[in-house]
VEXDO-979589 format. One line per field, with one value per residue (C-alpha): x, y, z; chain. Coordinates in Angstrom, 2 decimals. Example, Ala and Ser with C-alpha at 12.3 -4.5 7.8 and 13.67 -1.06 7.14 Angstrom:
<pts>
east <- 12.30	13.67;
north <- -4.50	-1.06;
up <- 7.80	7.14;
unit <- A	A;
</pts>
This chain:
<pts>
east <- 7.42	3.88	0.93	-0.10	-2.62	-4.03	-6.12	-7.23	-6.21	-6.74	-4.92	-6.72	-8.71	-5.96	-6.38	-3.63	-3.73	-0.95	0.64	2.12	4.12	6.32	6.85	8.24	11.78	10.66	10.50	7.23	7.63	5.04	4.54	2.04	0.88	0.00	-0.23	2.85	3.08	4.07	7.09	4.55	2.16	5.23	5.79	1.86	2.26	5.21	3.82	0.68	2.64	4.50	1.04	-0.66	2.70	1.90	-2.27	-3.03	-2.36	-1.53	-0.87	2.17	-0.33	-2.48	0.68	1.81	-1.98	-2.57	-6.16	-6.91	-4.93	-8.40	-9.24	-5.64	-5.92	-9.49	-8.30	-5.42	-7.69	-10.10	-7.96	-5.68	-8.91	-9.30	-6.19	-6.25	-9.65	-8.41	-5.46	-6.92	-10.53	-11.08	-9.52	-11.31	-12.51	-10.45	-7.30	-7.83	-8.40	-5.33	-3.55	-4.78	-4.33	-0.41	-0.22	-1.68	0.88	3.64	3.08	1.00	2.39	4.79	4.65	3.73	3.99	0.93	-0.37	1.25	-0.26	-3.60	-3.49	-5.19	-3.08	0.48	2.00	5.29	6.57	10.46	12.42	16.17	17.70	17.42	17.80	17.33	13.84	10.94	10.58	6.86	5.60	2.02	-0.36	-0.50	2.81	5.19	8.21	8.08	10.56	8.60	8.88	8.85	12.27	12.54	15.16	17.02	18.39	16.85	13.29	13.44	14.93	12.04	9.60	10.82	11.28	7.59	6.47	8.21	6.63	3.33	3.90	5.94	9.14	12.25	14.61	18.17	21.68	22.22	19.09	19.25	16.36	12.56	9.65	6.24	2.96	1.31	-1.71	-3.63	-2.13	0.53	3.67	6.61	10.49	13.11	17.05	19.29	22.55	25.58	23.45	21.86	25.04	23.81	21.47	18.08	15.91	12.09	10.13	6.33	4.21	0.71	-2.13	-5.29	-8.32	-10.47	-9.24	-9.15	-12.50	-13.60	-15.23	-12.13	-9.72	-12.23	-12.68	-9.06	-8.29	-6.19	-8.64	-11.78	-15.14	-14.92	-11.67	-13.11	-16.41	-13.97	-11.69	-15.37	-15.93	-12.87	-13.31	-17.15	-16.57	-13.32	-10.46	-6.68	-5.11	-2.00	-0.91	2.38	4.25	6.81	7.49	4.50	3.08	-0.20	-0.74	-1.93	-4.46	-5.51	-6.10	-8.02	-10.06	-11.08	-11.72	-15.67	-15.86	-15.81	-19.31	-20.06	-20.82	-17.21	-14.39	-11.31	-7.42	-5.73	-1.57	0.35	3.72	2.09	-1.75	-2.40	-5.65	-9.12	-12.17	-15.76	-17.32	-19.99	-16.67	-16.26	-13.07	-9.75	-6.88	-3.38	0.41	3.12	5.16	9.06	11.79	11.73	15.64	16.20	15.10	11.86	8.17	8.66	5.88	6.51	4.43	5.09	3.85	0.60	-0.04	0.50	-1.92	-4.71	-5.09	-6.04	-8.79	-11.01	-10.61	-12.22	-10.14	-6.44	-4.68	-1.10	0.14	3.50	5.05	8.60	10.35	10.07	8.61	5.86	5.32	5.24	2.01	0.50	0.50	-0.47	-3.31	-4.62	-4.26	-6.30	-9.43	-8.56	-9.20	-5.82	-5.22	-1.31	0.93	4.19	7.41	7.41	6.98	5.53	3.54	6.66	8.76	6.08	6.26	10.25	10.81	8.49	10.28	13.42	15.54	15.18	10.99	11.83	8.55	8.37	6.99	4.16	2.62	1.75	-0.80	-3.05	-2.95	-6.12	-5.28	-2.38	-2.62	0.44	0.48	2.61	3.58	4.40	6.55	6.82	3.14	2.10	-0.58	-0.82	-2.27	-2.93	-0.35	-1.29	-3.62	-2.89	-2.38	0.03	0.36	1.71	3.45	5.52	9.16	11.49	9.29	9.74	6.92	7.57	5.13	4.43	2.33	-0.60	-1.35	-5.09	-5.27	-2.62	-2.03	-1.63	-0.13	-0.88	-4.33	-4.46	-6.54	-6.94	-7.04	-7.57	-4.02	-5.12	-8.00	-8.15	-6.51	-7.80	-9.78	-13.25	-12.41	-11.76	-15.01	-17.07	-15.88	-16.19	-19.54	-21.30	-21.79	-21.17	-19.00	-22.14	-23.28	-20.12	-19.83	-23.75	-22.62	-19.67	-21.61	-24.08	-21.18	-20.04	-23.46	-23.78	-20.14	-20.81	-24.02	-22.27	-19.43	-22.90	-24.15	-20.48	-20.89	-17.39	-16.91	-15.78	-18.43	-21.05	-19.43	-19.55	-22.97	-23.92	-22.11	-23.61	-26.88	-26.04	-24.92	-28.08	-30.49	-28.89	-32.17	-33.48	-29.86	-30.05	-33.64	-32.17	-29.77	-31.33	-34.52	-31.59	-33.32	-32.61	-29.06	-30.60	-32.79	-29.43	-28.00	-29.43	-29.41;
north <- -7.13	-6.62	-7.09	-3.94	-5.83	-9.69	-10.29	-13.71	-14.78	-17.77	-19.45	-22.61	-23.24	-23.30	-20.65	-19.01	-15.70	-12.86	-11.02	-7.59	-7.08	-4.28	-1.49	1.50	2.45	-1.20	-2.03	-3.52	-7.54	-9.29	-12.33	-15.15	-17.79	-20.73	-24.42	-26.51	-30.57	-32.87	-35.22	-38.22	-35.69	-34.64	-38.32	-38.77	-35.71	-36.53	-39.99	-38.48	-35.93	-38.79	-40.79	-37.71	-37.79	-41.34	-41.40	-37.88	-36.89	-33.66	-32.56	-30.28	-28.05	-28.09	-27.39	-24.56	-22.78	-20.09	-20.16	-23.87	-23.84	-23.64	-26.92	-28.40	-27.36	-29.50	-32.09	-32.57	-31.38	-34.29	-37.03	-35.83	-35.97	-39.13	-40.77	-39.15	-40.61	-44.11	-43.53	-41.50	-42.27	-40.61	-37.51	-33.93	-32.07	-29.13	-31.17	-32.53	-29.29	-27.18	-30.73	-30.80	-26.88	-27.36	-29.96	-27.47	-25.41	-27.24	-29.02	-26.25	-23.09	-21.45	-23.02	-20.26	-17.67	-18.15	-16.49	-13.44	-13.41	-13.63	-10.49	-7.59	-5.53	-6.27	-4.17	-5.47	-8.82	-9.66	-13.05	-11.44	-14.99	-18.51	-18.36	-14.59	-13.53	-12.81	-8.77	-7.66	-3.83	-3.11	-0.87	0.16	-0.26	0.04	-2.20	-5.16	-7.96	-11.74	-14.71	-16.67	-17.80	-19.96	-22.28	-22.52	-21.56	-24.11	-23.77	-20.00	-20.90	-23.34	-20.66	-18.92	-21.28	-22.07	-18.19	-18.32	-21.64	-20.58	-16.95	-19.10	-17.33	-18.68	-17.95	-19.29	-19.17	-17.85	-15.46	-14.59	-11.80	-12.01	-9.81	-11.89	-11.98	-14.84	-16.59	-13.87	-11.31	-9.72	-8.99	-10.61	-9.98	-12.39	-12.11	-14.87	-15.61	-13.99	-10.84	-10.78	-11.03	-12.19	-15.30	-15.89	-13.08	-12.74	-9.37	-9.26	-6.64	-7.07	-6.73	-4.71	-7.56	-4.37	-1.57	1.93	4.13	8.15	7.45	6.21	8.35	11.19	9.88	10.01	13.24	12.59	14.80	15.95	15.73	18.84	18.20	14.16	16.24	17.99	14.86	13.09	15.95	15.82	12.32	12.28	14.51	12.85	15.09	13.56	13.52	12.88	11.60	12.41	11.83	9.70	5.85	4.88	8.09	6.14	7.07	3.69	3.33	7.20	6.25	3.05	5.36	7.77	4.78	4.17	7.95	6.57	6.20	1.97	2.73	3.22	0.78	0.97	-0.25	-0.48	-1.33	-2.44	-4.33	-6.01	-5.75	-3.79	-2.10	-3.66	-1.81	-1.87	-5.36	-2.61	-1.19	-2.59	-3.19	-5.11	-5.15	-5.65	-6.46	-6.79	-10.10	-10.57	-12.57	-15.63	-17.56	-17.53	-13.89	-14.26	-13.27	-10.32	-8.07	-4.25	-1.80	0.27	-3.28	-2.66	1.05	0.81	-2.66	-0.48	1.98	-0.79	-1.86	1.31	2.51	5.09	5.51	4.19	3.84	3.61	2.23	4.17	6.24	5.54	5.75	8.28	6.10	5.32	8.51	9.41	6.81	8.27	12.03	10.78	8.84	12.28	14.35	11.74	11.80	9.19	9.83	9.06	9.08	7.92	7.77	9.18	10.05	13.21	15.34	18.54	19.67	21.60	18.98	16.54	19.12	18.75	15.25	14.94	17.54	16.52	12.64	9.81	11.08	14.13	15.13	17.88	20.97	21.91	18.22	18.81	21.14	17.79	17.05	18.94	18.22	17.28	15.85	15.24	12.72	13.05	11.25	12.24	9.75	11.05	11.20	7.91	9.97	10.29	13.28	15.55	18.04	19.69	20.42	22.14	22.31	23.25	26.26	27.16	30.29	31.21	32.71	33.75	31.97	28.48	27.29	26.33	25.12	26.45	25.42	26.56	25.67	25.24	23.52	23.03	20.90	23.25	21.12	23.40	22.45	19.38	20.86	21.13	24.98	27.15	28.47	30.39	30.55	28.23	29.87	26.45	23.44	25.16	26.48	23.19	21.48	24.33	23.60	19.96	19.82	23.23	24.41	27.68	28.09	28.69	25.27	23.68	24.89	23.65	20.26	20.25	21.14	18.20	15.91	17.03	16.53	12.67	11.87	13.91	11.45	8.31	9.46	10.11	6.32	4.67	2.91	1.95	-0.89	-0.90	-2.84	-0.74	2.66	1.42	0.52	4.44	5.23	3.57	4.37	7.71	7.53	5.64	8.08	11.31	12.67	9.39	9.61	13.36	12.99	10.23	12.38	15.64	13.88	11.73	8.80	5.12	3.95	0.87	3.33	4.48	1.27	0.14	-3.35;
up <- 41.68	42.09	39.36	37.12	35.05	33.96	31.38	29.62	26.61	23.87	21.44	18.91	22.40	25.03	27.69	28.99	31.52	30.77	33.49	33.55	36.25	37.37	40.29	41.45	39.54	37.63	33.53	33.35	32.05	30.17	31.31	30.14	32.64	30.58	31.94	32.21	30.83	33.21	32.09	31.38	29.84	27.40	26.51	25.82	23.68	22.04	21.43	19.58	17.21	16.04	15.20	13.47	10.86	10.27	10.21	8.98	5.07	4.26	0.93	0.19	-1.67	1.55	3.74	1.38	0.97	3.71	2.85	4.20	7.61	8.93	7.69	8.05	11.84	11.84	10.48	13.00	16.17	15.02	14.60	17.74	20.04	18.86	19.79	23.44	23.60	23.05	25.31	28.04	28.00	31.28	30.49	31.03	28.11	29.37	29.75	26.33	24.62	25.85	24.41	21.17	21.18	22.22	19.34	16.80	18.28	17.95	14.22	12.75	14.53	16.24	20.17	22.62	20.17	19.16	22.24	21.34	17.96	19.55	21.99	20.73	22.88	21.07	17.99	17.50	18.23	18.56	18.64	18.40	19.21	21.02	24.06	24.17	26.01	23.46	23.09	22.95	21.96	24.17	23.04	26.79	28.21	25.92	24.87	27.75	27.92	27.92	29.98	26.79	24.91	21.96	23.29	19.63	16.60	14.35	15.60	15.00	11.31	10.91	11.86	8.83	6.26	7.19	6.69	3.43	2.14	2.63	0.53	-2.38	-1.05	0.23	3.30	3.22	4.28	0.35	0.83	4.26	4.21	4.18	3.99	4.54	5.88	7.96	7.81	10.03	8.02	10.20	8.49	8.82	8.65	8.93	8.93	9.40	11.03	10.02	8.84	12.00	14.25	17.56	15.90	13.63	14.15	12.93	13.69	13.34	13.11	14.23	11.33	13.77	13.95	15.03	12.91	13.56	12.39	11.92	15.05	17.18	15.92	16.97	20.54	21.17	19.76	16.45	14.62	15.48	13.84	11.42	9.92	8.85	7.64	5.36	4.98	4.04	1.42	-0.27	-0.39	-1.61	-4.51	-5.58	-4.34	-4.37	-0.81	0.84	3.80	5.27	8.06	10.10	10.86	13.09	13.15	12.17	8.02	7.03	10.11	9.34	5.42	6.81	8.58	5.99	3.43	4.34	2.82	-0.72	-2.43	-2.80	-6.70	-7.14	-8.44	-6.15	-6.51	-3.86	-4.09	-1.29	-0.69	2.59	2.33	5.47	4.40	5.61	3.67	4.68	2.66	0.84	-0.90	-4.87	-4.13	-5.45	-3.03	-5.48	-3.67	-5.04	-4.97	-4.67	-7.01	-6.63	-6.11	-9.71	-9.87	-11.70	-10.85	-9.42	-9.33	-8.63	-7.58	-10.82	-12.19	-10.57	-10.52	-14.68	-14.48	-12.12	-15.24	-17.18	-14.86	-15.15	-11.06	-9.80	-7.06	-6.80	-2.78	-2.81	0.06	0.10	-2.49	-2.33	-5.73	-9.01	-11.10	-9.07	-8.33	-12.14	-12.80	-9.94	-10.79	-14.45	-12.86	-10.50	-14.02	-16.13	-13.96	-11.33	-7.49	-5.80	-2.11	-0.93	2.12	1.75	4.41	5.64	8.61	7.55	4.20	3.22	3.61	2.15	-1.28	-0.95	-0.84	-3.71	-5.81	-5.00	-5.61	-5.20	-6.57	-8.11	-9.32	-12.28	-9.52	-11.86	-11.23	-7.53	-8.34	-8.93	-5.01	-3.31	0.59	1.95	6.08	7.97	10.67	13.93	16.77	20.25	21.31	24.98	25.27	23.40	21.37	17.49	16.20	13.23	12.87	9.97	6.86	4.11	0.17	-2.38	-4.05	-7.32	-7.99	-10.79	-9.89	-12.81	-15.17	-13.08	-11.12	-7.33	-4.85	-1.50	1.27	2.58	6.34	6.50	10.44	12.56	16.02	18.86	21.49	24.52	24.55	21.93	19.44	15.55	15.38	11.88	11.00	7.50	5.19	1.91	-1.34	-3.62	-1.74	-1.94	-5.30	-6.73	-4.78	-6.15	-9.61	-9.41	-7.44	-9.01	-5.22	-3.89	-1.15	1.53	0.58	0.51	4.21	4.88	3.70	6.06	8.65	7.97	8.05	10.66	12.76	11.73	12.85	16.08	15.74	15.77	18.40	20.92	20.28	19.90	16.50	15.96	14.34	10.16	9.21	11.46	9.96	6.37	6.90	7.78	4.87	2.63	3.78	3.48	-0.60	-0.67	0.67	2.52	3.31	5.64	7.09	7.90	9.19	11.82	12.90	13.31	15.48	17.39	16.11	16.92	15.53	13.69	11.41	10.50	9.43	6.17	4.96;
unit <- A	A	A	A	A	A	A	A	A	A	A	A	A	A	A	A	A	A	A	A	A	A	A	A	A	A	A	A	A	A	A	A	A	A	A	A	A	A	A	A	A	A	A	A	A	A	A	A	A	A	A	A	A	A	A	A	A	A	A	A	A	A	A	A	A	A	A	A	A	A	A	A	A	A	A	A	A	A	A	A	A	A	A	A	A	A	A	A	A	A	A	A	A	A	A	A	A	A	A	A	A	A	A	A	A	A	A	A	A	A	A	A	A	A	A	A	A	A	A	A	A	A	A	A	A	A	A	A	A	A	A	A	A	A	A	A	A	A	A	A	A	A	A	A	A	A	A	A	A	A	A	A	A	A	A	A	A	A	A	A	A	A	A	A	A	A	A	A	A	A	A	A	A	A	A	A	A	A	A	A	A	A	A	A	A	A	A	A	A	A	A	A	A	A	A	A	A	A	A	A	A	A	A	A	A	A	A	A	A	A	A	A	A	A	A	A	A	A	A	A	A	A	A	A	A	A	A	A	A	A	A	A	A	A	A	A	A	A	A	A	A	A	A	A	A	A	A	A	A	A	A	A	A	A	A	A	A	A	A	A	A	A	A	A	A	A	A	A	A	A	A	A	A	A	A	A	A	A	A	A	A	A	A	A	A	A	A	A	A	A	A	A	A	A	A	A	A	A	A	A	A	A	A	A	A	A	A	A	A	A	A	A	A	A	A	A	A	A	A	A	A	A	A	A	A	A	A	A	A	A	A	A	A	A	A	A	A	A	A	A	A	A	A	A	A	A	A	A	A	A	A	A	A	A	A	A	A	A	A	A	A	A	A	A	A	A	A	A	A	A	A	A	A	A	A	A	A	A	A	A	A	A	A	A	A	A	A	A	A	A	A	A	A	A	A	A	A	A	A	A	A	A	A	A	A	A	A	A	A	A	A	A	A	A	A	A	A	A	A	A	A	A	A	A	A	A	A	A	A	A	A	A	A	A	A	A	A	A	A	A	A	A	A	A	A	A	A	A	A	A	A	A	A	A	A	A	A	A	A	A	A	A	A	A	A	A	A	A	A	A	A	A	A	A	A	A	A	A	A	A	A	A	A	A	A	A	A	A	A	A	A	A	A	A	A	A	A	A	A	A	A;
</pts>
């Protein structure tokens, strides 16, 4: 098998080198090279985790908080370079760092694991059982098969309980399911043995250090820069938009994306089960999730808990990380009709199948409520090409058929695939009606101020500003003052004039 790509990686200090190899009529294999103990190095090792139990003093508060492993991890690092210094006083600093970073591993972690929850380039992480190879899912490549196996059932259990301990939940033989999130933030699902047939299984789904931006998702085609002007409009002026489409067909990355479009001056809710959003620090912002029974069946928090709770914290702007169920659904329409900016994910593959599933069970929606959503986007995802795209924007008409109202769909853009592009399918029958009544502009200069938008993201896609925190920035400038920003960008100014305080 010959090598298709290496890159470095790091893990709490220890270096380690990943492998892809692979070949001609070959699966690719991920593969990461990290160095091996020695049998007296093991017993050193060994020796050492037993003295940190003994010296070091960890509260079960500390254990259980996610928000001091930082400081836990410290605390063990310092006194575990201090032993190795009084036992191997000659040792390397190299040597001694990939050993304290094993023993973080190993007490505080979850072994070589750990490596894969440090590469950038995974999505999806599987341990299906002991003994069973460790499945990875690469941005790149794909679904790869590792070198790395967790050698058994009780250390994958252990990796559970100790998810579950730090969220307040619990995983057991009598409640043999978990839904989590770790320290970092990715999410976490565990199932134990007899559900899971073949052994312990946990599944983790990687939480993006380096989110997704306008600017990104412009460079590799999902939209381009008009539709996000209009996207940014909509957004600006407080329109209510959904976003549809299937399992991984990118919705929550896409309404990550558009988030940096909402003015700072404005109080936002977001509700999640899993907090997967990450907002620009200029947003006023106050992420909510919800929380899960505890054994005895008390504490739960719902996310009808949270959406009727938002309403009482005067938002100006409510996210809802999926809509799933009719009651939910209910709050939110009454939200969009009372005033409040709403944006939402929600499963479906086309806009007419988006208005379906919300008019029919298990949401059910009374038809004549839809008319509250402005723009709806579908996501899609091309499985055999690896690309996520657009498919669709449109809005929902109401017409009135036999004195009962029904809602249709009007296509506004749609993906061509022949040539990947966004391409105008029909002309709007309600979007620039609704901006023009809630801004006071006529259409001409709702198109002007499109076209403006438009020139600063074409702007920033010319000088790659990327990052959240860089896009936010231009935002907020622009709320700020729209005339300094426009200025900028029309003489093709320096970037940093651009990027406020």
């Amino acid at each position: 098998m010959a090598t298709v790509e290496k890159y470095p990686i790091e893990a709490d200090g220890v270096q380690a080198e990943v492998e892809i190899i692979g070949g001609k009529g070959l699966a690719n294999m991920y593969q990461l090279n990290a160095p091996e103990l020695s049998k007296p190095t093991l017993a050193l090792v060994d020796e050492i985790r037993h003295e940190l139990i003994t010296e070091v003093k960890v509260s079960a508060a500390e254990i259980l908080d996610p928000k001091v492993m930082g400081t836990l991890k410290k605390k063990f690092s310092d006194k575990a370079s201090e032993l190795l210094k009084q036992k191997m006083p000659l040792m390397n600093e190299d040597t001694k760092t990939f050993l304290i970073g094993t023993l973080v591993h190993d007490m505080l972690g979850f072994g070589k694991v750990e490596f894969l929850l440090n590469d950038g380039h995974l999505e999806e992480i599987v341990i299906n059982s002991s003994g069973e190879p460790i499945r990875i899912y690469h941005k790149k490549y794909g679904w790869m098969l590792t070198n790395i196996v967790v050698d058994s059932e009780d250390k994958i259990q252990n990796f559970s309980q100790m998810i579950a301990r730090r969220v307040g939940r619990q995983i057991s033989v009598l409640n043999p399911l978990l839904d989590a999130h770790l320290v970092t933030g990715d999410r976490a699902n565990a199932v134990f043995y007899p559900i899971a047939n073949k052994g312990n299984t946990i599944t983790i789904r990687k939480f993006a250090r380096d989110p997704w931006t306008i600017i990104d998702l412009i460079n590799n085609k999902t939209a381009d820069s008009y539709s996000f002007a209009l996207f940014w409009l909509a957004i600006q002026y407080e329109m209510n938009i959904l976003i549809s489409g299937g399992t991984a067909s990118g919705k929550t990355s896409f309404l990550n994306a558009l988030t940096p479009f909402i003015p700072p001056n404005h109080r936002l809710i977001s509700i999640e089960d899993t907090r997967e959003l990450q907002l620009p620090s200029y947003l006023y912002w106050c992420p909510l999730t919800t929380r899960q029974p505890n054994p005895e069946g008390k504490g739960e928090v719902t996310m009808l808990d949270l959406l009727v709770n938002s309403l009482r914290m005067r938002p100006d702007r409510i996210i809802l990380g999926e809509m799933r169920r009719k009651k939910e659904a209910e709050v939110l329409f009454e939200a969009m009709h009372t005033g409040h900016s709403v944006m939402a994910t929600v499963h479906a593959d086309s806009i007419n199948e988006t208005i379906q599933r919300l008019v029919n069970p298990p949401i059910e929606l009374p038809p004549n409520l839809l008319g509250a959503v402005n723009l709806n986007v579908v996501m899609f995802r091309d499985r055999r090409r690896g690309i996520r795209r657009v498919f669709q924007i449109g809005e929902f008409i109401a017409a009135e058929e036999s004195g009962n109202v029904t809602i249709k769909p009007n296509i506004l853009y749609r993906w061509k695939p022949a040539n990947d592009t966004l391409v105008q399918h029909s002309s709007s029958l309600r979007l620039f009606e609704d901006l023009s009544r809630h801004t006071g502009l006529s259409q001409s200069e709702i198109l002007k101020d499109v076209k403006t938008k438009k020139s600063i993201l074409d702007y920033l896609v010319k000088h790659n500003i990327r990052s959240l925190e860089e896009v936010g920035k231009i935002m907020n400038a622009f709320y700020i003052n729209p005339d300094e920003v426009i200025n900028v960008v029309e003489k093709n100014g320096k970037p940093e004039l651009l990027r406020g305080p």
